[in-house]
C-alpha positions in Angstrom: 78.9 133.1 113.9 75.7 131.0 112.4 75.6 127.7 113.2 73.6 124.7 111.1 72.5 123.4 114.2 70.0 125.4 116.4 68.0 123.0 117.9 68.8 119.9 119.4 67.4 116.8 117.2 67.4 115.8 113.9 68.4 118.6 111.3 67.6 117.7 107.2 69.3 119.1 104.8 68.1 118.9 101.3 69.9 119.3 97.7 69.7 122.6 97.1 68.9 124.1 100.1 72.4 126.0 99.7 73.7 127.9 97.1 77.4 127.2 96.3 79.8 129.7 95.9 82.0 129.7 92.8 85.7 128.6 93.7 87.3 130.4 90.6 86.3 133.4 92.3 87.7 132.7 95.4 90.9 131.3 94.8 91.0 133.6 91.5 91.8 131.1 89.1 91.1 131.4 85.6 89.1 128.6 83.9 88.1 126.8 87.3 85.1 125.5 86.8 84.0 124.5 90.9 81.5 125.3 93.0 81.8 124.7 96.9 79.9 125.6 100.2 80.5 125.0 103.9 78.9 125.7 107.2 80.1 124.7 110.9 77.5 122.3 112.5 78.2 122.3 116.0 78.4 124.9 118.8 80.8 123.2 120.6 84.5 123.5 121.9 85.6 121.4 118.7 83.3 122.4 116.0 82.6 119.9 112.8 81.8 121.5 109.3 80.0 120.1 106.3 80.5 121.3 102.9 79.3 120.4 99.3 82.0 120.4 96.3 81.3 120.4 92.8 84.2 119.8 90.2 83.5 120.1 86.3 86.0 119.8 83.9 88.7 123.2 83.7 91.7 124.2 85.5 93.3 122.1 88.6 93.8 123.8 91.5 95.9 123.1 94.9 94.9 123.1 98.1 96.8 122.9 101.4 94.4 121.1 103.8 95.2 122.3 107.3 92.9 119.7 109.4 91.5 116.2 108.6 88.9 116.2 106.3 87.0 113.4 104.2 84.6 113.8 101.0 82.5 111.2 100.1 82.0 111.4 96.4 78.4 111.2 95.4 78.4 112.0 91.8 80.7 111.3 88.9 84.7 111.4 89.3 87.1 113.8 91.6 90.8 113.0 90.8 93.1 114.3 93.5 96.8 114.3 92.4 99.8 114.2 95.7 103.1 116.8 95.6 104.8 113.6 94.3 102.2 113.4 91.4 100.3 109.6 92.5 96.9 110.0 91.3 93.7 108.9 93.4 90.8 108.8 91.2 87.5 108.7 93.2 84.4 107.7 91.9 80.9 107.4 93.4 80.9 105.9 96.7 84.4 106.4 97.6 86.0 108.3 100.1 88.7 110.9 99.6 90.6 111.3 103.5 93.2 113.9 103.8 95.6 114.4 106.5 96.3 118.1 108.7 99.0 120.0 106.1 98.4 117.8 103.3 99.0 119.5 99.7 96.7 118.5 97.3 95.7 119.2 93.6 92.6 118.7 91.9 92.8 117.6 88.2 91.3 119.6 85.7 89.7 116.4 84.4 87.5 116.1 87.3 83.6 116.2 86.8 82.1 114.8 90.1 80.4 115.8 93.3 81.0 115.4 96.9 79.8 115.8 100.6 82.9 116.3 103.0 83.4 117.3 106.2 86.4 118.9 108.5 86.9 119.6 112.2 86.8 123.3 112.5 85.0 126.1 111.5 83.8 126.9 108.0 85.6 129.7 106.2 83.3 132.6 106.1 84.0 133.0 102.6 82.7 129.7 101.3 79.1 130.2 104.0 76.4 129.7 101.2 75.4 133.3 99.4 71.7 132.3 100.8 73.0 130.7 104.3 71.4 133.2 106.6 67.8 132.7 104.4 67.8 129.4 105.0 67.9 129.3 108.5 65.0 131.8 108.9 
């Protein structure tokens, strides 16, 4: 598998370098309107990935997170609801941190951005459509 980092140093990754993948196609949902890309950084025994979300205003969707993972929000609002239904509304500048086998749902009302990253490898079917370009 790809890895982000190739060389050792620093490694600048600018807005729009990736193409994000649309969720509703992934996770089938009618009316999602997301976007999301990841890619593993690290070659190492515990790899760390890095991933861009994008939530606009549609359907909610849940999500079972099955390692730690944080996203830093750095554009509008993300609003992440618990099984137990306690909201968490993030806006710019705050950071969303979610425990190994955490259910979550995103709220349809959400229309933010944000930068997160997991241990683990990135799921091959959120890699950016133009990842392997990129690193050319």
């Amino acid at each position: 598998m790809k890895k982000l980092m190739v060389n050792k140093g620093i490694t600048l990754i600018k807005s729009g370098d990736f193409e994000l993948n649309n969720l509703s196609d992934i996770l089938k949902i009618n009316g999602l309107n997301s976007s999301i890309a990841e890619i593993t950084v690290s070659n190492s025994k515990k790899e760390l990935t890095i991933g861009h979300f994008i939530m606009t205003p549609g359907s909610e969707f849940e999500y079972i997170y099955d390692s730690i993972e944080f996203k830093v929000i750095t554009k509008g609002t993300i609003i992440a609801k618990d099984i137990e239904g306690h909201k968490f509304i993030a806006h710019v500048g705050d950071v969303l941190l979610f425990t190994a086998n955490t259910k979550v749902i995103f709220d349809g009302d959400s229309d933010g951005e944000a930068i997160y990253g997991t241990q683990g490898k990135a799921a091959k079917e959120l890699h950016p459509k133009n990842f392997m370009e990129t690193l050319i």
